[in-house]
N, C-alpha and C positions, 0 to 999 in steps of 0.2 A: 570858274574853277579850271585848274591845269589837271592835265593826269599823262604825266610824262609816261608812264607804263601801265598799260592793259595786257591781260592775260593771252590775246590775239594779236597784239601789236608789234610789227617787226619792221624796223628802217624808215619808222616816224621818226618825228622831230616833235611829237606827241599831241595832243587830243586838249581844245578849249570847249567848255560848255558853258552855259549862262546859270545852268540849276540840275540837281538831280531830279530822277524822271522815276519814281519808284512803284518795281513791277506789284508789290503786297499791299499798295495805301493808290487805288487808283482817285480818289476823292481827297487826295493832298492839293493844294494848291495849283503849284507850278508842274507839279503828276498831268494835271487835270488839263492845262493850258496846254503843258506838249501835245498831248494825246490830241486833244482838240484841232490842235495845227495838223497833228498828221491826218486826222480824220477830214480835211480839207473845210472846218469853220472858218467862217469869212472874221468873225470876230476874234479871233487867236492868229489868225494870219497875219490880221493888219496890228494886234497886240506885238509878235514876232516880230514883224518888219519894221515896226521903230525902235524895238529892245535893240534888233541888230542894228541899225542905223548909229546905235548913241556906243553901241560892244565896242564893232568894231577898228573903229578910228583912235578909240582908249588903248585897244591891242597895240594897235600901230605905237601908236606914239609910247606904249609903256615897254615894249620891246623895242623902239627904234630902229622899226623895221621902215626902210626908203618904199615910199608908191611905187614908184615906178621900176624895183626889181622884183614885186610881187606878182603872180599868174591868178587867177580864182576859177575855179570850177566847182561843181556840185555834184555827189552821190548819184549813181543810176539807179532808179526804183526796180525792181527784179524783173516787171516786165518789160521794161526797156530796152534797148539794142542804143539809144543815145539819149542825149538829154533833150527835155521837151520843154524849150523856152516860155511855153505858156503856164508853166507849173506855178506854184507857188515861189518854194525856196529859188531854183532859177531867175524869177524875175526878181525877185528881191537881193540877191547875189548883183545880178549884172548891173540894178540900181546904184548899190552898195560901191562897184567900182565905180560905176559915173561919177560918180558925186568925192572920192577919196584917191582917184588919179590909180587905179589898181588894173591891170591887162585883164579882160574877158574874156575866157575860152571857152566857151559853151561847145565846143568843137571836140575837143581835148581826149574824153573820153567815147569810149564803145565796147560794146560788152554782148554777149547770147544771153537772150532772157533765164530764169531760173526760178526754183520754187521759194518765197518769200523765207527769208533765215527763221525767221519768229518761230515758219512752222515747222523747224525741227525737233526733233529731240533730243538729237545725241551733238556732241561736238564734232562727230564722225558726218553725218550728217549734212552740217552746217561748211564742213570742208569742201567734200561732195560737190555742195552746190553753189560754191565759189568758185571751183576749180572750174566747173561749168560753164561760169558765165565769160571765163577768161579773158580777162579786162585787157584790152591795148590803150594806146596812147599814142596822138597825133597830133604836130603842130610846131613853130617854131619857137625855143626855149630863150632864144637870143637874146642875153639879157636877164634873163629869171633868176634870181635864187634861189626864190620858197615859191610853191604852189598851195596855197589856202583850199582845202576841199572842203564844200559848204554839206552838210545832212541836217537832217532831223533830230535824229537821234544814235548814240554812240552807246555798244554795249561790251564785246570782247573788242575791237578794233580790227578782228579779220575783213570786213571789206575794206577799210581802209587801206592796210596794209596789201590786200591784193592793187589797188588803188596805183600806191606809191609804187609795187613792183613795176606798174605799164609806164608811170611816167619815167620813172629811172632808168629804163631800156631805153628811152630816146633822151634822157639828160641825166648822167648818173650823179652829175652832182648836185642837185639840187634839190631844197629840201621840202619836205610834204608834210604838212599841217593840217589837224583835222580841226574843224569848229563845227560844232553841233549845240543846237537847243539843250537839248537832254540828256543824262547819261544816265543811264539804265541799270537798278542796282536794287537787290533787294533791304530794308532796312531790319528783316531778323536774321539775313545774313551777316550784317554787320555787328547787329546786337549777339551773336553767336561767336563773334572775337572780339566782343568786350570792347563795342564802338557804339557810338552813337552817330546817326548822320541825320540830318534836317536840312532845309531849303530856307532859316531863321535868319543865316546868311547873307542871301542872294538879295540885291542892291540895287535889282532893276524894275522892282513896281512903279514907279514913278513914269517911267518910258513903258512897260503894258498898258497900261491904262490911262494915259495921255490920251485927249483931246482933238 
């Protein structure tokens, strides 16, 4: 799924997820798998790591986007100050470029740790402790157009977008793309403006559940 604008999102180039991640049905299907990945199961990891494997190269090639002028990097977890290659997402990202000819910057991003978003309540709040963590950005852009930023999960797009401010202070043209597992959305909020959304869609059980 594309979601060119989120309610948080400023100076993307906008947001890919694989499936909705829905906060009111946590025993939905692909609800169930995110959450799992995030919760660090070994068996939603390695599910994750070939859905991305089979995602991302169809991205490529369905926006005709060139390897080698893309950067990749991954989300900082809140307690973080840089990313931690032994992570999950991390090593699956820098995989992701081996194998698709894509620049690794596991370097890229740094950040002051900060209290998890989740556990806010207010959108005032969730400001707060973005402003907090105040994202920079380091490294040589030489060559980049787009920087693909790897998460878990995608809900307003404010860290993202704090994200994209640190890389655009050292390359302002270039553009910042978010791809996450999950997008975070409640399904009676949507039934509350006369929508329906489900995961009926989503096209990659065949890659979870491989072999």
């Amino acid at each position: 799924m594309y979601f060119a604008r989120l309610d948080g999102l400023s100076d993307v180039a906008g947001v890919y997820t694989l499936a909705w991640r829905f906060t009111d049905q946590a025993q939905e299907l692909w609800t169930e798998r995110v959450n799992r990945f995030k919760d660090g199961h070994a068996q939603a990891i390695a599910g994750a790591s070939r859905t991305l494997d089979a995602a991302v190269p169809q991205l490529l090639a369905a926006r005709e986007w060139s390897a080698n002028e893309i950067a990749v990097s991954v989300a900082l977890s809140s307690a973080d100050t840089g990313l931690v290659p032994s992570k999950a997402l991390p090593t699956i990202a820098a995989r992701i470029c081996g194998k698709n000819g894509l620049k690794w910057m596991p370097s890229l991003l740094a950040k002051h740790p900060h209290r998890p978003l989740h556990n806010c309540r207010t959108q005032a709040e969730r400001e707060a402790e973005i402003k907090k963590a105040d994202y920079s950005a380091t490294g040589s852009m030489s060559g980049i157009k787009r920087v693909l930023v790897f998460d878990d999960i995608a809900t307003r797009g404010d860290t993202l977008t704090a994200i994209a401010g640190a890389i655009k202070r050292i390359s302002p043209r270039v553009e910042v793309v978010g791809i996450a597992l999950g997008k975070s959305e409640r399904v009676s909020y949507a039934a509350s403006w006369g929508q329906t959304i489900s995961n009926e869609h989503v096209p990659w059980e065949k890659y979870w559940n491989a072999k």
